[in-house]
N, CA, C and O atoms as a Tinker XYZ file with bonds, in Angstrom:
   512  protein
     1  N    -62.233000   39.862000   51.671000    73     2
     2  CA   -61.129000   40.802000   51.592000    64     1     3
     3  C    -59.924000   40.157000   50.919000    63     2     4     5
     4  O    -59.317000   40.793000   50.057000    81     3
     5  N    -59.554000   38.954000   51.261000    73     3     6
     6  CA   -58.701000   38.186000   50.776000    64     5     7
     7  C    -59.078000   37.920000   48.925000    63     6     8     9
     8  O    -58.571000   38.409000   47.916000    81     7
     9  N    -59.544000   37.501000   49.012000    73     7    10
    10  CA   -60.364000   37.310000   47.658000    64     9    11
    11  C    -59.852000   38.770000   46.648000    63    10    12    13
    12  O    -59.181000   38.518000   45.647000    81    11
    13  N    -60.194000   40.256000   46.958000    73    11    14
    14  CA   -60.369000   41.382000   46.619000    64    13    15
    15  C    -58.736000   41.504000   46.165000    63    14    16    17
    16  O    -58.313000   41.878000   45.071000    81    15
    17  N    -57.912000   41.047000   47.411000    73    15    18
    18  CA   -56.509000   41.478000   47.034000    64    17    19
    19  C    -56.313000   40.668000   46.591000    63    18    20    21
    20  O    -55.264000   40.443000   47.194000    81    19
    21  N    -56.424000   39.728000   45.827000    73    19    22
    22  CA   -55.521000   38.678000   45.180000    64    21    23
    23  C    -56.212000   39.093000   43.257000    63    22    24    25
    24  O    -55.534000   38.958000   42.238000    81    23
    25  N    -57.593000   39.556000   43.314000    73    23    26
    26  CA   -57.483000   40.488000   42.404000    64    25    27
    27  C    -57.084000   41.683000   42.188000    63    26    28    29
    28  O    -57.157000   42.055000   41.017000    81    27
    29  N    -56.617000   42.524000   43.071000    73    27    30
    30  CA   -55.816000   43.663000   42.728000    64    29    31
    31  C    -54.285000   43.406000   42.329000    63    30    32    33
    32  O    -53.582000   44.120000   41.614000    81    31
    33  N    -53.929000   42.151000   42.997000    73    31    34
    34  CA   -52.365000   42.247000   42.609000    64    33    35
    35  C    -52.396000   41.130000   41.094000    63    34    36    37
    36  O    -51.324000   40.964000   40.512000    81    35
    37  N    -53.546000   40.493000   40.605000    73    35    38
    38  CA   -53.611000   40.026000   39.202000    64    37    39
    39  C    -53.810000   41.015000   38.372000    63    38    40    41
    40  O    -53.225000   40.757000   37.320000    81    39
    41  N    -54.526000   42.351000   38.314000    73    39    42
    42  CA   -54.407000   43.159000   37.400000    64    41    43
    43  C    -53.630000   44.182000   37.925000    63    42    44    45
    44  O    -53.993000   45.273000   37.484000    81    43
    45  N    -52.834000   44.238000   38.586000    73    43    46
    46  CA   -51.476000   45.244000   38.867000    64    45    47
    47  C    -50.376000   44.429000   37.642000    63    46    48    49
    48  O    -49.814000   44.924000   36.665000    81    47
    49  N    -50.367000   43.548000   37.968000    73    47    50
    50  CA   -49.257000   42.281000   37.208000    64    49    51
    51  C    -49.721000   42.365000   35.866000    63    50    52    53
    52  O    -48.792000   42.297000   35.060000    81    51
    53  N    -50.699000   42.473000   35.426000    73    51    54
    54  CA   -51.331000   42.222000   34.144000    64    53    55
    55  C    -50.654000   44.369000   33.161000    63    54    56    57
    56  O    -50.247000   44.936000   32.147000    81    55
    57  N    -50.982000   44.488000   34.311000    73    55    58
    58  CA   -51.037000   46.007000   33.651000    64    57    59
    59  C    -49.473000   46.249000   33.446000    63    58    60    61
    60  O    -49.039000   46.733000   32.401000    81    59
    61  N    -48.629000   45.866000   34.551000    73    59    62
    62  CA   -47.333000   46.359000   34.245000    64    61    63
    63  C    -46.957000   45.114000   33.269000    63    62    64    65
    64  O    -46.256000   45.517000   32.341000    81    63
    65  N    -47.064000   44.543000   33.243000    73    63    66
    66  CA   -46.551000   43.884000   31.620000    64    65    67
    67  C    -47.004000   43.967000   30.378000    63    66    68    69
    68  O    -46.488000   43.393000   29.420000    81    67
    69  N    -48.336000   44.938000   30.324000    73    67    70
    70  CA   -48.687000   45.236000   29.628000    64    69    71
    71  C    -47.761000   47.212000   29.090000    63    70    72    73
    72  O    -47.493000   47.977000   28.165000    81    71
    73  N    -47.725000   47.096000   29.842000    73    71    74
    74  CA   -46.904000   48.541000   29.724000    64    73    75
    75  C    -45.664000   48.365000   29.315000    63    74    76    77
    76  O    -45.249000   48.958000   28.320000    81    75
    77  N    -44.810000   47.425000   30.110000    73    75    78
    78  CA   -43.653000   46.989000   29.728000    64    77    79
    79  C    -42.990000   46.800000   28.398000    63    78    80    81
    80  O    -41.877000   47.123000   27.983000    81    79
    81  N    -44.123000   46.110000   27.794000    73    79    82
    82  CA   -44.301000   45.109000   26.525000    64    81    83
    83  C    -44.562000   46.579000   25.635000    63    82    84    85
    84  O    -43.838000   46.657000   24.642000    81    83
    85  N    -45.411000   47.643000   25.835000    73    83    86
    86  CA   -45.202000   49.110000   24.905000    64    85    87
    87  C    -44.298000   50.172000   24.794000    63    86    88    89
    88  O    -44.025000   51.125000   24.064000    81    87
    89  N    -43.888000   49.514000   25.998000    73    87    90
    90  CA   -42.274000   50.669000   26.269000    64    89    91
    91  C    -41.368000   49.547000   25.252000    63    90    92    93
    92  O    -41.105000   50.043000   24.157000    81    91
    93  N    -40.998000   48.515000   25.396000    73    91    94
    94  CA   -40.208000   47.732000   24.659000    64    93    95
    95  C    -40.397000   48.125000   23.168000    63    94    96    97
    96  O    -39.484000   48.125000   22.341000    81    95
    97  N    -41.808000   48.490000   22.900000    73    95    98
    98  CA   -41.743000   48.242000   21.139000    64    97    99
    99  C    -41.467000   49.669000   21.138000    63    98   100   101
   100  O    -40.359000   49.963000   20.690000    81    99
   101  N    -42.250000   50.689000   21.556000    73    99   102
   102  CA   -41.804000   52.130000   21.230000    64   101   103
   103  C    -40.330000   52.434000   21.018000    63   102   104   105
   104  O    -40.016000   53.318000   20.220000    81   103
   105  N    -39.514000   51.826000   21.613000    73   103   106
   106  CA   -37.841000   51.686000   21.505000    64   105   107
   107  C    -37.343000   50.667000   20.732000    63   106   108   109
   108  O    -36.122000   50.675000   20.573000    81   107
   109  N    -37.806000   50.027000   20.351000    73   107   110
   110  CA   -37.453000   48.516000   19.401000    64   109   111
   111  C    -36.911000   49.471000   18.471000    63   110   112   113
   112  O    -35.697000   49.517000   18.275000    81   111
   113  N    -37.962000   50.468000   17.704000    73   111   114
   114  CA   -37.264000   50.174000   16.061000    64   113   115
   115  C    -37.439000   52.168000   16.196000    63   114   116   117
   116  O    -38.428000   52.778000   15.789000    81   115
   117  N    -36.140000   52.862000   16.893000    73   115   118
   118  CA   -35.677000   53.878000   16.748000    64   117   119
   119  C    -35.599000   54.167000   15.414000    63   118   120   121
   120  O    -35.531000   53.106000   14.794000    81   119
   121  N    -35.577000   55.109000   14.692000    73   119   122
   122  CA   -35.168000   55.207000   13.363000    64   121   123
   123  C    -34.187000   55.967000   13.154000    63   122   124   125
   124  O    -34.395000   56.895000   12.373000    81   123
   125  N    -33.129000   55.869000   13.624000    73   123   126
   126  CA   -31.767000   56.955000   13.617000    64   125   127
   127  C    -30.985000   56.556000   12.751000    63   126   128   129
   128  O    -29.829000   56.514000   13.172000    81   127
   129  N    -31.138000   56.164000   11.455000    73   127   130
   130  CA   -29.960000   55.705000   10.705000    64   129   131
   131  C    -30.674000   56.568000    9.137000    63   130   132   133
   132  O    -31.565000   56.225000    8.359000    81   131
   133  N    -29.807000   57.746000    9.194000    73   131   134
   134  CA   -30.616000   58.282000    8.601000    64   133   135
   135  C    -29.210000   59.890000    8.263000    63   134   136   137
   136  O    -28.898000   60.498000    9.287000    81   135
   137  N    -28.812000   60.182000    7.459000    73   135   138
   138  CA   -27.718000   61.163000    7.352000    64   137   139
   139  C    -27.601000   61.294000    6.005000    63   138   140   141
   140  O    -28.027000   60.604000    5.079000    81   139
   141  N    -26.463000   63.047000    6.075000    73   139   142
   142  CA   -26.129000   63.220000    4.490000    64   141   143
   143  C    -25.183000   62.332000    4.058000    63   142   144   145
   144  O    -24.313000   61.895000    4.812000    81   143
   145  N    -25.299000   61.979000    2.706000    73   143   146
   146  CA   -23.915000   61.857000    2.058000    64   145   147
   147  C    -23.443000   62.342000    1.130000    63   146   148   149
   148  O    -22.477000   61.817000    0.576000    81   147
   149  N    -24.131000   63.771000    0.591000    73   147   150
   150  CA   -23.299000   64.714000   -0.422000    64   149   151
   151  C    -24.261000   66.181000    0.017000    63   150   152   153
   152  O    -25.471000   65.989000    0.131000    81   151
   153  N    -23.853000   67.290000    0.204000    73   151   154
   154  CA   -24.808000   68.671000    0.317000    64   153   155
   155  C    -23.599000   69.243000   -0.787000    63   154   156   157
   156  O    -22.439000   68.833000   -0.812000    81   155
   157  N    -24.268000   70.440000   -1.810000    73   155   158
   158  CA   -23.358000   70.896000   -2.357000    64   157   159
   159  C    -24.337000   72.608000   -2.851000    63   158   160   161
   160  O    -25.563000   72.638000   -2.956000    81   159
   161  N    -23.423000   73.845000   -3.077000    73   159   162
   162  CA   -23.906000   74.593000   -3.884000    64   161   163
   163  C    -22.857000   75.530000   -4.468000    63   162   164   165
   164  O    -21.818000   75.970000   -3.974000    81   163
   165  N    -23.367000   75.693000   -5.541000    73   163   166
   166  CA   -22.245000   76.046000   -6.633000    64   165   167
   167  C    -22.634000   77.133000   -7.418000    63   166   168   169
   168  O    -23.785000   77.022000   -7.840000    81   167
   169  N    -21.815000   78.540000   -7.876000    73   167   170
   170  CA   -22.375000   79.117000   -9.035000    64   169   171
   171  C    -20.823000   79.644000   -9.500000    63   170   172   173
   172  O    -19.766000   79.983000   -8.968000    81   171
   173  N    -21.512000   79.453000  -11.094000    73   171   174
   174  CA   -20.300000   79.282000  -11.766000    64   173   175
   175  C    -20.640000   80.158000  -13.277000    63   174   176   177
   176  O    -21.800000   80.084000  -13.681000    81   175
   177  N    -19.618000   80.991000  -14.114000    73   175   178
   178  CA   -19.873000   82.072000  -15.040000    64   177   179
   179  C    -19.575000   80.510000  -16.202000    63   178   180   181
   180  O    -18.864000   79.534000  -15.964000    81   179
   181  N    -20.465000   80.817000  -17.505000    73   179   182
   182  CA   -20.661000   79.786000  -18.302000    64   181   183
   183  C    -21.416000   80.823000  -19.691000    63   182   184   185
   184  O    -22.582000   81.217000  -19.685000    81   183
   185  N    -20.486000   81.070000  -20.696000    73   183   186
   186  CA   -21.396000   82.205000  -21.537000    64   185   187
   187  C    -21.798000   83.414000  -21.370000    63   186   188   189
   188  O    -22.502000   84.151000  -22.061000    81   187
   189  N    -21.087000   83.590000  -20.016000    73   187   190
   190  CA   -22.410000   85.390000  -19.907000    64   189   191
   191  C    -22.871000   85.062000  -18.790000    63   190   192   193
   192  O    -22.715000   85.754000  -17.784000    81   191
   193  N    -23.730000   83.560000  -18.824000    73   191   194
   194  CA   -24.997000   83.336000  -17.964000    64   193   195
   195  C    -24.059000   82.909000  -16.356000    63   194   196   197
   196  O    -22.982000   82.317000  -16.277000    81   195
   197  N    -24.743000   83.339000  -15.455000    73   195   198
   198  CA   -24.663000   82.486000  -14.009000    64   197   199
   199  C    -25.374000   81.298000  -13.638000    63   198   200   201
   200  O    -26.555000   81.449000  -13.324000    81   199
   201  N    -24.998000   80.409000  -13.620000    73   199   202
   202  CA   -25.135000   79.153000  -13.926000    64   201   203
   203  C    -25.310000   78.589000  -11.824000    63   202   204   205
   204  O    -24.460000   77.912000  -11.245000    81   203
   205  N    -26.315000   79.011000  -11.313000    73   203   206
   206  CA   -26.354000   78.494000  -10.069000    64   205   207
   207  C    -27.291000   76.787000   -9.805000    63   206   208   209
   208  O    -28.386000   76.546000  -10.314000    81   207
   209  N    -26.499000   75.802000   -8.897000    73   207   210
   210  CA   -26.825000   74.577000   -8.697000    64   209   211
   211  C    -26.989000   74.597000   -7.307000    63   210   212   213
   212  O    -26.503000   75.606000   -6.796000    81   211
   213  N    -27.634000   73.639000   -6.354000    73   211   214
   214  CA   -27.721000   73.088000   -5.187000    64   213   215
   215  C    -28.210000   71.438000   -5.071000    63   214   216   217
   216  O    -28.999000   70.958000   -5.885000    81   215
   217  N    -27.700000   70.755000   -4.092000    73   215   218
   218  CA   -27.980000   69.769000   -4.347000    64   217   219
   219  C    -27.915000   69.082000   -3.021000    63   218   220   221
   220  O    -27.056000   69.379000   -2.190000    81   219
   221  N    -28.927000   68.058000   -2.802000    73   219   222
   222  CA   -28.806000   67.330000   -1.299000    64   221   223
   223  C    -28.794000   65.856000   -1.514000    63   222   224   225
   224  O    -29.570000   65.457000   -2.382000    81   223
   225  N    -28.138000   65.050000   -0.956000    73   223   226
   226  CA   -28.288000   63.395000   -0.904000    64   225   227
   227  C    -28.468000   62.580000    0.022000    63   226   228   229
   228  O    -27.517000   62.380000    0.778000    81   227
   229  N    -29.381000   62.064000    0.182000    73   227   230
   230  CA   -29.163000   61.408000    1.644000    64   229   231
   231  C    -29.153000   59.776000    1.903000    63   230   232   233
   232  O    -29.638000   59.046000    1.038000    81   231
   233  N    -28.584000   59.209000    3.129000    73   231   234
   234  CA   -28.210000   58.087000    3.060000    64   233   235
   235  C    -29.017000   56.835000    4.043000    63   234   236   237
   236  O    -30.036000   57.520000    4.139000    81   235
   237  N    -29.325000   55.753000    4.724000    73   235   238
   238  CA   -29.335000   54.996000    5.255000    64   237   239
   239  C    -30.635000   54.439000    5.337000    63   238   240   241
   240  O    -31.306000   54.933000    4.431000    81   239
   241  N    -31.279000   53.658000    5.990000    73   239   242
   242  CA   -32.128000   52.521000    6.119000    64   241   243
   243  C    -33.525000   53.506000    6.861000    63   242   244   245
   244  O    -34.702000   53.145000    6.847000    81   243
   245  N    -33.112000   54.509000    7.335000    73   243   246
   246  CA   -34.567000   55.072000    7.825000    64   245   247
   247  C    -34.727000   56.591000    6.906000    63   246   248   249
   248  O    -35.529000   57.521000    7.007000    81   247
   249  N    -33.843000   56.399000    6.208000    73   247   250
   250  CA   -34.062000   57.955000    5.311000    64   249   251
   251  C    -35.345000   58.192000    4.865000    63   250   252   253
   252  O    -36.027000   57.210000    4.576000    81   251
   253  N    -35.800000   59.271000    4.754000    73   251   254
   254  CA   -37.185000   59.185000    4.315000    64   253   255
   255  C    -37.539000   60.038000    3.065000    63   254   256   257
   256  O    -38.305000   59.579000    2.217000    81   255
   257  N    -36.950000   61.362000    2.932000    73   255   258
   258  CA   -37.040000   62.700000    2.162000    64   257   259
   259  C    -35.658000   63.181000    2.731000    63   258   260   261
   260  O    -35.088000   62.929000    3.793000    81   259
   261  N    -35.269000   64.067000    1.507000    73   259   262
   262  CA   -34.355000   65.116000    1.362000    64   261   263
   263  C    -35.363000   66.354000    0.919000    63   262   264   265
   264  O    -36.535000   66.374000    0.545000    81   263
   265  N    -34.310000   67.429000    1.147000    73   263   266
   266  CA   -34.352000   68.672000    0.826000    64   265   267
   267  C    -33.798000   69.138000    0.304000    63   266   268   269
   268  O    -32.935000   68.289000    0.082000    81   267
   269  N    -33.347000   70.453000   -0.473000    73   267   270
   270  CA   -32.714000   71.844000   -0.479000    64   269   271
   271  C    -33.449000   72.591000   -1.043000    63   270   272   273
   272  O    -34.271000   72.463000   -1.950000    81   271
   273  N    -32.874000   73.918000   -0.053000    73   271   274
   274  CA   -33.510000   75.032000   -0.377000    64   273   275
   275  C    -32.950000   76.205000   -0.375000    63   274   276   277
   276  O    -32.646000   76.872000    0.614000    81   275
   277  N    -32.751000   76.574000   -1.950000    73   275   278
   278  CA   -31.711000   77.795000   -2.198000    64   277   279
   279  C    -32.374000   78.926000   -2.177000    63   278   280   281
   280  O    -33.603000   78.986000   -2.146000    81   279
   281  N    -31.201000   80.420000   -2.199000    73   279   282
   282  CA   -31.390000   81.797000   -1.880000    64   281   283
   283  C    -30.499000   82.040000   -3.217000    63   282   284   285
   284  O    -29.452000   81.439000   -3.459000    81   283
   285  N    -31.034000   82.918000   -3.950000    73   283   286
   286  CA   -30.124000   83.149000   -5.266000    64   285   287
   287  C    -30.152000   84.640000   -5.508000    63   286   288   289
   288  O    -31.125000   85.298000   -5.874000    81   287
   289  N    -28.871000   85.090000   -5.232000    73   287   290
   290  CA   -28.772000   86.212000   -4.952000    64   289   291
   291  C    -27.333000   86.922000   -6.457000    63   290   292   293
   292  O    -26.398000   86.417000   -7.078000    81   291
   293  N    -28.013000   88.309000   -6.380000    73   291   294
   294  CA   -26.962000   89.003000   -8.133000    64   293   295
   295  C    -27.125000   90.398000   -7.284000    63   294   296   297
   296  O    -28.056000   90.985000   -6.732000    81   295
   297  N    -25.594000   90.631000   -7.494000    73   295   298
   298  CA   -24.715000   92.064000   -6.506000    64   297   299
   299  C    -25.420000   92.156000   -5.085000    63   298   300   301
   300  O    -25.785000   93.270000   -4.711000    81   299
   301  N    -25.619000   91.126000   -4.328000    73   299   302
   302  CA   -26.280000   91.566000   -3.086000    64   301   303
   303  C    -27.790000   91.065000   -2.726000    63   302   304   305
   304  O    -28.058000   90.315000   -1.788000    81   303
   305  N    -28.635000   91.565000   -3.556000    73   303   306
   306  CA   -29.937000   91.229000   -4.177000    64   305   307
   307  C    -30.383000   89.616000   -4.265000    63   306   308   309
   308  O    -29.971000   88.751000   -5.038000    81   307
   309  N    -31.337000   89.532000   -3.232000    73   307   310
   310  CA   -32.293000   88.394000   -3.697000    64   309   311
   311  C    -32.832000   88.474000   -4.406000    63   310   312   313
   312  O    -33.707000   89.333000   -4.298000    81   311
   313  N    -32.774000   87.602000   -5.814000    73   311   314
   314  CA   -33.269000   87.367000   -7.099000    64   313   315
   315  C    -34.941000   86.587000   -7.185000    63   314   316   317
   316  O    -36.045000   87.005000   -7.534000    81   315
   317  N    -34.457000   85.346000   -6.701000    73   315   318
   318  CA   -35.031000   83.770000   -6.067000    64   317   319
   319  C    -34.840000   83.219000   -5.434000    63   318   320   321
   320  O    -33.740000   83.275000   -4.883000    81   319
   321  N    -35.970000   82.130000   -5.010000    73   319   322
   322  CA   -35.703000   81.329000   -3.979000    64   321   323
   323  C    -36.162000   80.043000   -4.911000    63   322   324   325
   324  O    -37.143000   80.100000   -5.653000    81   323
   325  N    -35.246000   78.770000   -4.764000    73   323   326
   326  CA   -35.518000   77.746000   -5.493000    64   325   327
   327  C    -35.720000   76.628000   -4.384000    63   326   328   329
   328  O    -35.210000   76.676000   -3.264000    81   327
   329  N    -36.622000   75.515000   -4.907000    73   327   330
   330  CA   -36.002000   74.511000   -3.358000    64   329   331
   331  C    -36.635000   73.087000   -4.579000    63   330   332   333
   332  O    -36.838000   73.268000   -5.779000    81   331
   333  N    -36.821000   71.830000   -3.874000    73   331   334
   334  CA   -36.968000   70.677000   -4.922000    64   333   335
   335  C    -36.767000   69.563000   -3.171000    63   334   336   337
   336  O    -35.901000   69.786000   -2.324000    81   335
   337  N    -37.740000   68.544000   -3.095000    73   335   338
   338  CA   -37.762000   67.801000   -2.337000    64   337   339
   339  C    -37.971000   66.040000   -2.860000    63   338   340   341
   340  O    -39.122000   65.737000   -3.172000    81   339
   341  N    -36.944000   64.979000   -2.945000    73   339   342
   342  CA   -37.562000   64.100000   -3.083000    64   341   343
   343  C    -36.955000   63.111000   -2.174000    63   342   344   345
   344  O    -36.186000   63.499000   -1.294000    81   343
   345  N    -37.321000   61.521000   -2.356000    73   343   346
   346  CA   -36.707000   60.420000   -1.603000    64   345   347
   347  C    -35.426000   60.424000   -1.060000    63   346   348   349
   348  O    -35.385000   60.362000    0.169000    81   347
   349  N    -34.076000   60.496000   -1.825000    73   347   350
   350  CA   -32.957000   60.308000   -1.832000    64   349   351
   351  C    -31.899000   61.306000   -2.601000    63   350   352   353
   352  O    -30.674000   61.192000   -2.647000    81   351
   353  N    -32.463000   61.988000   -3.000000    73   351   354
   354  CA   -31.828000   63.032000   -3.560000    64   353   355
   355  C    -32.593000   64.179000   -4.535000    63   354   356   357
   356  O    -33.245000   63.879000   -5.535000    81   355
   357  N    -32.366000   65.657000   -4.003000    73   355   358
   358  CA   -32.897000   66.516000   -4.595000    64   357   359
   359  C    -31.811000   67.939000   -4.830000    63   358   360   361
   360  O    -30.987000   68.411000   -4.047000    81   359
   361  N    -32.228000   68.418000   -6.364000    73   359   362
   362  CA   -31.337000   69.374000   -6.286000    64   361   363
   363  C    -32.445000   70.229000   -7.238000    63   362   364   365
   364  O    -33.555000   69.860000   -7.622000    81   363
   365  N    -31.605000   71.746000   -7.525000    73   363   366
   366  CA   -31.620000   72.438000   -7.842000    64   365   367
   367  C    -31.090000   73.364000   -8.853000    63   366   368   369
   368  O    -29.965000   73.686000   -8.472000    81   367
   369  N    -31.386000   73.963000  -10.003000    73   367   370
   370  CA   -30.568000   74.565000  -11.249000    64   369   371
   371  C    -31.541000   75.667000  -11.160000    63   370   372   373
   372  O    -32.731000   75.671000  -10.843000    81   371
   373  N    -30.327000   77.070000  -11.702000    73   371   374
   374  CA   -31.053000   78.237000  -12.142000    64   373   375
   375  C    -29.834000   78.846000  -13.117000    63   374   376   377
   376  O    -28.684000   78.453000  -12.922000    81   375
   377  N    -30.096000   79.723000  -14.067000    73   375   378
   378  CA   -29.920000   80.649000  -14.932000    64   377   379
   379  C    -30.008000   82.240000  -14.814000    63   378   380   381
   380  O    -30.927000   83.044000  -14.971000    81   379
   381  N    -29.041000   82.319000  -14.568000    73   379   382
   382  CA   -29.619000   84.436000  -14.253000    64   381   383
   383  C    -28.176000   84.917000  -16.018000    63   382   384   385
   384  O    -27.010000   84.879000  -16.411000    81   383
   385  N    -29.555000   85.285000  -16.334000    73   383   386
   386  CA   -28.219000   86.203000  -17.984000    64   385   387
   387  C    -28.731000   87.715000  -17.668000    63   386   388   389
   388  O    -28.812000   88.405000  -18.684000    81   387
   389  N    -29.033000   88.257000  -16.653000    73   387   390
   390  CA   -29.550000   89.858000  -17.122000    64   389   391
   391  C    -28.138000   90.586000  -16.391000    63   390   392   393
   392  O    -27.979000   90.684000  -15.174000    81   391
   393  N    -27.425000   90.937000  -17.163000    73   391   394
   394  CA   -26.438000   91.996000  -16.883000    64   393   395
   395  C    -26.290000   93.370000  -16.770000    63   394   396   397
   396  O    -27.096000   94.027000  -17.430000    81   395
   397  N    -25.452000   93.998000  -16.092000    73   395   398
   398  CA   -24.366000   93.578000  -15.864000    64   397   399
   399  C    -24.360000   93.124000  -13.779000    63   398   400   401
   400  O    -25.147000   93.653000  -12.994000    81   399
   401  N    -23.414000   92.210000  -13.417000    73   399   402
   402  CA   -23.882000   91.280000  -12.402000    64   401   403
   403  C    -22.434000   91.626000  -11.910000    63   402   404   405
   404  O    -21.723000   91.423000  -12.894000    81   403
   405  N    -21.749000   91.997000  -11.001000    73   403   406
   406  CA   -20.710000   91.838000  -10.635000    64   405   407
   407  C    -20.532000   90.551000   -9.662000    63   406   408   409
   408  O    -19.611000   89.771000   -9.903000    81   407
   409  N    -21.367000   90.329000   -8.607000    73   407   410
   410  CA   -21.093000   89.366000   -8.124000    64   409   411
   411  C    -22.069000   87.882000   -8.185000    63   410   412   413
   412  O    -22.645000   87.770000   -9.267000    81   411
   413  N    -22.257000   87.084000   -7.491000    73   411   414
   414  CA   -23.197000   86.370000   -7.759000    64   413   415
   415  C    -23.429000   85.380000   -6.528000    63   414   416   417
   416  O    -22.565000   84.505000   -6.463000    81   415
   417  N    -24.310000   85.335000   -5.642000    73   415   418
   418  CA   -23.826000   84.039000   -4.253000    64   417   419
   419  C    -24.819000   82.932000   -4.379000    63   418   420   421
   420  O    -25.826000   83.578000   -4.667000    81   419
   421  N    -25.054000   82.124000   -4.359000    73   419   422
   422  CA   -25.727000   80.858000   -3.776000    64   421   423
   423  C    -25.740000   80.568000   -2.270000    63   422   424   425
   424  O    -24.575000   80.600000   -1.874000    81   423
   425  N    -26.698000   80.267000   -1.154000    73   423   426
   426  CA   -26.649000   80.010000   -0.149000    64   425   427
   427  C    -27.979000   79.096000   -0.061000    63   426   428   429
   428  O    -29.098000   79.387000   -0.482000    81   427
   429  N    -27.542000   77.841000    0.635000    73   427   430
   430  CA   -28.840000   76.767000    0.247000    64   429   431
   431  C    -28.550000   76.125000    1.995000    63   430   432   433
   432  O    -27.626000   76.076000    2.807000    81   431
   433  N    -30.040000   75.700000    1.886000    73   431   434
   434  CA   -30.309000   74.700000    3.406000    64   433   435
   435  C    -30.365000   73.517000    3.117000    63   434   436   437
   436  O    -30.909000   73.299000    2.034000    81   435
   437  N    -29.855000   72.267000    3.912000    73   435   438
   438  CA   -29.894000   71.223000    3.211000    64   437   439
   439  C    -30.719000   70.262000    4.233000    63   438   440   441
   440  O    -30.654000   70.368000    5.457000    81   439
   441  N    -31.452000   69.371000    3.579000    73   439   442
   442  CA   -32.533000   68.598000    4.961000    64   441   443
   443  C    -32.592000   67.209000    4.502000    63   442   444   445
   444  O    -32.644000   66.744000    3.364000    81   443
   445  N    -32.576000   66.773000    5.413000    73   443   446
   446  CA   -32.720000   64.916000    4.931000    64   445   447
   447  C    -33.764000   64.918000    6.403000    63   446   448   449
   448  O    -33.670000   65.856000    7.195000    81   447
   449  N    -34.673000   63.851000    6.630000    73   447   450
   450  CA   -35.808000   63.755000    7.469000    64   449   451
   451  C    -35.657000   61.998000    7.272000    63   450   452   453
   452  O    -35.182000   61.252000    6.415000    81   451
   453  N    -36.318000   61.847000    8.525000    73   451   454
   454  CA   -36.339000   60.133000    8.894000    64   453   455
   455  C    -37.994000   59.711000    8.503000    63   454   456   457
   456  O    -38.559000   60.395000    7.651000    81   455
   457  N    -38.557000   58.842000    9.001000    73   455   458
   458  CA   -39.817000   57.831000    8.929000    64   457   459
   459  C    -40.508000   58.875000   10.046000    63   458   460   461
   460  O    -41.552000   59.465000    9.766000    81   459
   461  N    -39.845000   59.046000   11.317000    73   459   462
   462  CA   -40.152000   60.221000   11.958000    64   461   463
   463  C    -40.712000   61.821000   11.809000    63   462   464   465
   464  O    -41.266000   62.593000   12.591000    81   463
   465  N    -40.322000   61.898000   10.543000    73   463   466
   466  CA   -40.017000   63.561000   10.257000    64   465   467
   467  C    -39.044000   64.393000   10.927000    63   466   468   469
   468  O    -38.931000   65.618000   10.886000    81   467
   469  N    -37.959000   63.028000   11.914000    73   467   470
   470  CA   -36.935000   63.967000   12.531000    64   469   471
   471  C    -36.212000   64.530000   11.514000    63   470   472   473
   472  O    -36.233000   63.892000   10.461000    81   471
   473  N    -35.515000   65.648000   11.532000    73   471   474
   474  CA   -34.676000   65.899000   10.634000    64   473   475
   475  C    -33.313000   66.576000   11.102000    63   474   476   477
   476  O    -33.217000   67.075000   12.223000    81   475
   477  N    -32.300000   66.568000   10.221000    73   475   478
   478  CA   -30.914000   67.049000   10.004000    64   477   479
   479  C    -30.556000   68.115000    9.042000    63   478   480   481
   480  O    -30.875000   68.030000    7.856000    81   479
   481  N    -30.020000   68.932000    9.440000    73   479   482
   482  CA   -30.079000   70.435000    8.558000    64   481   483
   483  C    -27.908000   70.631000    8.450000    63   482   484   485
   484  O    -26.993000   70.370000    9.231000    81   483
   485  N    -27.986000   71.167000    7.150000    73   483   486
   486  CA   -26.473000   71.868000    6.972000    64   485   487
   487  C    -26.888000   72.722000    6.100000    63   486   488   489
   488  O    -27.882000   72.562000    5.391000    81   487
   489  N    -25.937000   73.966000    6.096000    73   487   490
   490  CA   -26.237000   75.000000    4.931000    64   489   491
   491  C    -25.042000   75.076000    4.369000    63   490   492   493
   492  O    -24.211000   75.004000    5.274000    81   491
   493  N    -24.508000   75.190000    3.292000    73   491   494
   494  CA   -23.861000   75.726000    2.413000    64   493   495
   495  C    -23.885000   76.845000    1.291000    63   494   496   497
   496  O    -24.961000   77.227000    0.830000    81   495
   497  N    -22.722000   77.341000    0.881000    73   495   498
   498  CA   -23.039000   78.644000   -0.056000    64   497   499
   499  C    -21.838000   78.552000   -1.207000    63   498   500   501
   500  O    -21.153000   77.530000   -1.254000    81   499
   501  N    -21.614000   79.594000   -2.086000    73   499   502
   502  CA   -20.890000   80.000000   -2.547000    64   501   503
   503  C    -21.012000   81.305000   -3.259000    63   502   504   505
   504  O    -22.091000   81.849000   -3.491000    81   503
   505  N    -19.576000   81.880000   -3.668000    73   503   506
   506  CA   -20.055000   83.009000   -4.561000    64   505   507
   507  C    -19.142000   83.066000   -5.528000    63   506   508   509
   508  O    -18.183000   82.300000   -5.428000    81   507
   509  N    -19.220000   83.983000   -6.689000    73   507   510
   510  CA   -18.673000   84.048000   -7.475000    64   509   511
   511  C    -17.790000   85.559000   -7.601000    63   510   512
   512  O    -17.053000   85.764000   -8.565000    81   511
């Protein structure tokens, strides 16, 4: 009997430091350093044409992918949807010339994602 418990409390000991030691690394290397540092969307009259942009940038040591993803809209009306995803920065350009257009909006989602696939979202817009 003696014998029995002196192996139960060697692999009790064995196991919680073995656990210990996976909780430690699972938390070691968080990847939270990871944010925007420019979201932008813009449309602007240039010739006639509506000249719509979006654009995302992202910053730090666990960044992984950016996003944006625009809504391109003439008097009200969804036209298109544009979007463009890469490492560190992704944007977006469009052209609308079919007239006549009174107004014109841009409204875009902006995403940057970690090593995780956690991610961070802002939207921005504009109109003309």
């Amino acid at each position: 009997m003696k014998r029995s418990l002196k192996k139960v409390a060697l692999l009790s000991t064995v196991a919680l430091s073995l656990t210990a030691g996976i909780s430690s690394v699972a938390f070691a290397g968080d990847p939270q350093d990871f944010d925007f540092l420019y979201t932008n969307s813009s449309v602007s009259l240039r010739n006639g044409d509506f000249q719509y942009h979006g654009e995302t940038e992202g910053e730090g040591s666990d960044l992984d992918d950016t996003k944006v993803y625009s809504y391109i809209y003439c008097d009200g009306v969804l036209v298109t949807t544009k979007s463009d995803n890469d490492p560190e920065y992704s944007q977006i350009d469009y052209t609308y010339s079919d007239p006549p257009v009174y107004d014109a909006e841009i409204r875009s989602s902006h995403y940057v994602y970690n090593v995780l696939r956690e991610k961070k979202t802002k939207t921005t817009s504009d109109i003309y």
